[in-house]
C-alpha angles and dihedrals in degrees: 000000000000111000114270112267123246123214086242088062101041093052100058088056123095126259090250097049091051098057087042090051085039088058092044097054097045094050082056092041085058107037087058086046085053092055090044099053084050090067099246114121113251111247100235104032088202090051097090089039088052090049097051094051098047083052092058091032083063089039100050088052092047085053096054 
C-alpha cells in the first residue's frame, strides 16, 4: 500500500495527477470494499479508512 498522501503533497501536484491519483484510489477503495462485502476479512483492517480519507484529503484541496 502506497503512503498516505498529505495536503502538502497533494497540493504541489498537478491538477491532472490529482484526478489520475483520485481514480486510482477509488478503484482500490472499491475493490477492498468488494473483498469485504464477500465475507472474507480484509487483510489490513485501516486500509479502507486510509483510502477514504486520502479520497476527501484530494478532494478537500481540489475544492479549494
Amino acid at each position: 500500500m502506497p503512503k498516505e498522501l498529505k495536503a502538502k503533497q497533494i497540493r504541489e501536484m498537478s491538477p491532472e495527477e490529482r484526478l489520475k491519483r483520485l481514480s486510482e484510489l477509488r478503484e482500490e477503495l472499491m475493490h477492498e470494499l468488494g473483498l469485504s462485502a464477500m465475507g472474507g476479512a480484509p487483510p489490513s483492517p485501516g486500509k479502507i479508512r486510509s483510502l477514504r480519507r486520502q479520497i476527501a484529503r484530494i478532494l478537500t484541496v481540489m475544492n479549494e
